[in-house]
C-alpha positions in Angstrom: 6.0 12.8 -9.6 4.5 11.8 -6.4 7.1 10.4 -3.7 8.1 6.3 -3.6 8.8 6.2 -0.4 7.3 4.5 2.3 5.0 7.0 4.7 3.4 4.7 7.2 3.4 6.6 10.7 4.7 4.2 13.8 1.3 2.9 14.7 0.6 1.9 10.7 4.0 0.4 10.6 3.4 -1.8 13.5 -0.3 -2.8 12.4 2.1 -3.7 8.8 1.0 -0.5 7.3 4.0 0.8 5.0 2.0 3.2 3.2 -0.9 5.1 2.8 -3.0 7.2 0.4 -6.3 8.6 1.0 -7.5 4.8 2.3 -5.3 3.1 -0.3 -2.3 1.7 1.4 0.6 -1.0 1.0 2.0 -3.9 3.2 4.1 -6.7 3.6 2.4 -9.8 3.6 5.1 -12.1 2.9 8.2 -12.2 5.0 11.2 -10.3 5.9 13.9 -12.2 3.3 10.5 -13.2 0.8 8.5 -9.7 0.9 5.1 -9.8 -0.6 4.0 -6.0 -1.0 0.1 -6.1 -1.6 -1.7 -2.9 -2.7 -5.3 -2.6 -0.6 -8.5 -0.8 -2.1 -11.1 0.7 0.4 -14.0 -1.0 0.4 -17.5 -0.6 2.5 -16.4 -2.7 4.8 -13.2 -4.0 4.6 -10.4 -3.8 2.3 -9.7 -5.7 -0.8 -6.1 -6.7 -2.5 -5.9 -4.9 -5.8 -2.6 -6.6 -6.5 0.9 -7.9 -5.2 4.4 -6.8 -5.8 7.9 -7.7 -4.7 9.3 -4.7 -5.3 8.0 -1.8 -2.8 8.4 1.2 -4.8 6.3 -0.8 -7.3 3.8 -1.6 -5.1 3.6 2.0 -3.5 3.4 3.5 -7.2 0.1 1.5 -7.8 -1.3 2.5 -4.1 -0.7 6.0 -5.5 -2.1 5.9 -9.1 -5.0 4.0 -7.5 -5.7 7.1 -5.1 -5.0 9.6 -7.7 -7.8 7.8 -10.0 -10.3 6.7 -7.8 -10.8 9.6 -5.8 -11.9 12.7 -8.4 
């Protein structure tokens, strides 16, 4: 099973990157005490929300099925 746990590198995390798979990535865009972890698709040219969790290790578990799928 592939890891839960957030991989953004310093630059990601301060552009609100938490993680990232091959151009699928998570961030918060709710607040510190009211998180909002939204799962981002690659498109042409821009990204599109696939979906919103509060839970990150949900979140980054649909980021990572979505790469795994999408990308044969």
């Amino acid at each position: 099973m592939e890891s839960e746990k957030a991989n953004g590198t310093k630059e990601e995390k301060y552009l609100n990157i938490l993680h990232e798979n091959k151009g699928y990535y998570v961030s918060n865009e709710g607040s510190v005490t009211n998180p909002s972890y939204h799962v981002w698709m690659p498109e042409i040219t821009q990204a599109k929300a696939d979906s919103a969790y509060q839970e990150l290790s949900l979140a980054i578990s649909r980021c990572n099925y979505l790469a795994k799928t999408h990308n044969q």
